[in-house]
Every structure is written in C-alpha cells, then in structure tokens.
VEXKEPA-501402 format. One line per field, with one value per residue (C-alpha): residue in one letter; residue number from 1; y, x, z. Coordinates in steps of 0.25 Angstrom, whole numbers, always signed. Each point is the difference from the previous one (the first is absolute). Layout:
BEGIN
resn a ...;
resi NUM ...;
yy Y ...;
xx X ...;
zz Z ...;
END
This chain:
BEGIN
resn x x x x x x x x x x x x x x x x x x x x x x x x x x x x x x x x x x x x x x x x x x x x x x x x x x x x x x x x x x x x x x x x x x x x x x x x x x x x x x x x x x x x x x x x x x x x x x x x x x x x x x x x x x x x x x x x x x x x x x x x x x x x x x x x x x x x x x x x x x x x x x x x x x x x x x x x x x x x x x x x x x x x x x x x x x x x x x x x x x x x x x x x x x x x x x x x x x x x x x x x x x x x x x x x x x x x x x x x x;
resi 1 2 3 4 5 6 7 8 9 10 11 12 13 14 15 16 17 18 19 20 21 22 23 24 25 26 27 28 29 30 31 32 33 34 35 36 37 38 39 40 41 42 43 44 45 46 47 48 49 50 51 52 53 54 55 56 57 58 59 60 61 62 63 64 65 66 67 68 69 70 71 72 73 74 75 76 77 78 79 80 81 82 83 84 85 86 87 88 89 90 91 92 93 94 95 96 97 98 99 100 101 102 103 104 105 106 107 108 109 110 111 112 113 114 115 116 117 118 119 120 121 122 123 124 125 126 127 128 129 130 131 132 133 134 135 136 137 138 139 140 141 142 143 144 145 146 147 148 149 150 151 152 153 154 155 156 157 158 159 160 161 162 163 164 165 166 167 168 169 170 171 172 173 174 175 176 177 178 179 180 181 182 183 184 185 186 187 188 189 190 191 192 193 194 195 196 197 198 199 200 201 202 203 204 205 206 207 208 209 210 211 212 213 214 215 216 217;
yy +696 -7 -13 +2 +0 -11 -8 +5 -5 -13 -3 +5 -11 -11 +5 -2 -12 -5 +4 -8 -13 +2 +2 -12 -9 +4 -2 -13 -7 +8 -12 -9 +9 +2 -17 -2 +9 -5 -15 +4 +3 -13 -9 +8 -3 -14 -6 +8 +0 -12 -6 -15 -8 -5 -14 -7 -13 -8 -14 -10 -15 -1 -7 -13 +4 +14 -8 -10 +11 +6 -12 -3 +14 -4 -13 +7 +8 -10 -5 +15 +7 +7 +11 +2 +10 -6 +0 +7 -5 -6 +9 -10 +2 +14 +1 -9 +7 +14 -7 -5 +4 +15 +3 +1 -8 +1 +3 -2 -7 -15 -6 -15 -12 -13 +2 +14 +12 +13 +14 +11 +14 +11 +14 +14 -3 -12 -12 -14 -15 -12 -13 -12 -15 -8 -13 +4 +11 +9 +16 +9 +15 +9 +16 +10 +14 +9 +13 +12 +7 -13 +0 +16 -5 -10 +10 +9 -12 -5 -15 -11 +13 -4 +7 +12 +5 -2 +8 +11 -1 +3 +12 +6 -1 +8 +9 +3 +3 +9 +8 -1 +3 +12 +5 -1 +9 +10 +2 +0 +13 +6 -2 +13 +6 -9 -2 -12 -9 -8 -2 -6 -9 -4 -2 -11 -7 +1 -5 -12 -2 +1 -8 -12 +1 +0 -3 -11 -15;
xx +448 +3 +3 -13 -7 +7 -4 -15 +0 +5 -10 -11 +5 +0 -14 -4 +5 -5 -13 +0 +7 -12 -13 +6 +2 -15 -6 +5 -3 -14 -9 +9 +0 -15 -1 +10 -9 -12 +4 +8 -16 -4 +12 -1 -16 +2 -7 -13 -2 -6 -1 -6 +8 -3 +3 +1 +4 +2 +2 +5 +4 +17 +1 +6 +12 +2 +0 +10 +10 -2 +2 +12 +4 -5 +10 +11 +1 -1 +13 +8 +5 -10 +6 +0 -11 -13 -5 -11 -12 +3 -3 -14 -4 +1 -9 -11 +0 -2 -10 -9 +3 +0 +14 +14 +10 +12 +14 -8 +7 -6 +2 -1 -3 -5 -15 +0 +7 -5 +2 -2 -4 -1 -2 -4 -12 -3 +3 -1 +6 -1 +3 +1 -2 +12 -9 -13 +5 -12 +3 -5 +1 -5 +1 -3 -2 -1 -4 +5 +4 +8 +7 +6 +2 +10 +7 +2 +7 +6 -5 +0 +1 +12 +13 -5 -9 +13 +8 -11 +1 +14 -2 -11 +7 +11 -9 -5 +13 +4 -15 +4 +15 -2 -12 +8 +12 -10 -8 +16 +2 -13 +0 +8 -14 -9 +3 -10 +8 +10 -12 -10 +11 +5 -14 -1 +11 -3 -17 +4 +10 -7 -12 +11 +6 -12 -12 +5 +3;
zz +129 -11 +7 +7 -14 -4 +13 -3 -16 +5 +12 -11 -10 +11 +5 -15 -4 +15 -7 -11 +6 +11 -10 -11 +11 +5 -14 +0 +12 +1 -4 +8 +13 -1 -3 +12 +9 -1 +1 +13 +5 -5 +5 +14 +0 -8 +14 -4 -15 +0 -14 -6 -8 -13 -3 -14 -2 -13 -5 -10 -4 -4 -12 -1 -5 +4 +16 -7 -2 +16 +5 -5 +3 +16 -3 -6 +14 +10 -7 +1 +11 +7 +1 -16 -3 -4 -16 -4 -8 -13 -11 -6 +15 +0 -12 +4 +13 -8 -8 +10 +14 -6 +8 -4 +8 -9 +7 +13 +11 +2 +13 -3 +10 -1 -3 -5 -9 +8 -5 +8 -7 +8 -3 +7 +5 -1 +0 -11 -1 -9 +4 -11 +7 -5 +3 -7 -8 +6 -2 +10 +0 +13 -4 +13 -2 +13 -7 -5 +16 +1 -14 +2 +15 -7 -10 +12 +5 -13 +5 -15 -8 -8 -3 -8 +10 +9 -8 +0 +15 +0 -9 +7 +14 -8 -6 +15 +6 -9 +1 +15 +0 -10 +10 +13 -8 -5 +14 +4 -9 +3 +15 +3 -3 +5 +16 +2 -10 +5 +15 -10 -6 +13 +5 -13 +7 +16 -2 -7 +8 +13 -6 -3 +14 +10 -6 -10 +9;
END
C-alpha cells in the first residue's frame, strides 16, 4: 500500500513538473510558433502572392582622393595572393558613402577587380548593391525591397539575417522540442484514460508519411 502511494506521489510530481516544462516552453516560443505558421502558408503559397518590387537607386561622384586611396588598395591586391582575404573600404570611404549614398558599407566584404569595387548587401527581404568605378570613381547604389510577405518569408528561412537571429533560431527550435517532448510524455501519462491517444498520434505520423511516399515525385 505504501509503495503504491509512493509510486502515485511520484507520477504526480513528473506529471507537474511535465506541466510546467510544457506551458514555459509554449509561452516562449508562442509568437515564434504563430510567426513560423503563418509564413509556412506564405512560403507554401509564395507562387500566388504576388507582390511588386520597389526599386531605388542612388548616385554620387568619388572624390579625387578618397579613389586615389581604392585604387591603391585594387594595386595592392593584384600583387597578393589571391587567396588572401580581400580588404574592406578605407575607413574616409566609409564616411563619404554614409554621407551621401545614405548606406553603410563598413566591414562589408568588397569583391575587387579591375574596373570596379562592388558590395553586395543583402537582407530579408530584399535585396541592395553599391558599386564604385575604379576608373571614373562613379558610385552607384541599387536597393530592392520585395515587401513585407517576402521579408517574414525570409526570417522564417533565416536568408541575410545575421547571427543573432540565428542564434534565436536555435533557441526557438530548442524551445519547440521541449514543448513537443514534454507533450508527448504528458499524453504518455494521461493516455491510460484516454483510448484514442497514441491512434491520433500515430495518425500524425502515417499521413505525412503516406503523402511523402506516393504523392510527392
């Protein structure tokens, strides 16, 4: 009797703890499972949204000697080894491109040839590049924004979102098997009473499945 007491205090403290560990990790990744949901409608649909870029593109003149200084940059590397990681932008260059261009190419990678310095800058949902004529010292800047469907589309995919909202990835996939592994163990313990558990949770398993087997080529 006792031991069967005992056994029944300890499936009590599992099935709470299971409770807690199972609604923490809900209210966390709540806004991210409701994001992920909806931008799974919007990815599976992407053919059918239809949406109109915006393009804006900017211009300016490089000064004499701001050119001066990427052109011996551009000299400086036909003299390396290729395979030496390219320099960035001077830092004068960096500020005359925040002053007039509007954009901010510091620490960006520059991929340098013989007529130009371009720098591509993604981002979620759009896309942008600057491009500096080595020859003329002409600066041109093309920014394209695809909306706001594409940009969440894009964080949903973590494509040119940067290593913070990486590292939120990985803590919400965490986040989400914990919710999921602490469910599974609850309807685990609760199934004894509840005859159609483990048919609805192989059902989860065998549609997919089927669908992945016959229907997808």
């Amino acid at each position: 009797m006792k031991s069967a007491v005992s056994g029944g205090s300890q499936r009590a403290y599992w099935l709470k703890k299971l409770h807690e560990w199972h609604w923490i990790s809900s209210a966390i990744c709540l806004i991210g499972m409701l994001l992920f949901a909806f931008t799974g409608i919007t990815l599976n649909h992407a053919g059918q949204i239809e949406s109109k870029p915006r393009v804006e593109t900017r211009e300016g003149q490089m000064p004499e000697p701001l050119l001066a200084q990427l052109q011996a940059v551009q000299a400086s590397l036909k003299e390396q080894d290729k395979s030496a990681a390219s320099p960035t932008f001077p830092d004068p260059v960096n500020a005359f491109i925040r002053s007039e261009i509007k954009v901010d190419v510091a620490g960006r990678s520059v991929e340098w040839n013989d007529d130009e310095a371009y720098v591509a800058l993604p981002r979620p949902g759009g896309d942008a590049w600057l491009r500096v004529d080595l020859k003329e010292g002409a600066v041109e800047y093309e920014s394209t924004d695809r909306g706001w469907i594409s940009y969440i589309n894009d964080l949903h995919k973590g494509r040119n979102t940067g290593g913070a909202w990486s590292l939120f990835l990985d803590v919400f996939a965490v986040g989400c098997l914990v919710f999921c592994l602490t469910g599974l163990l609850i309807l685990k313990m609760h199934s004894e009473r509840r005859p159609l558990t483990w048919p609805m949770v192989g059902l989860g398993l065998v549609i997919p499945a089927l669908l992945a087997l016959l229907l997808i080529h």
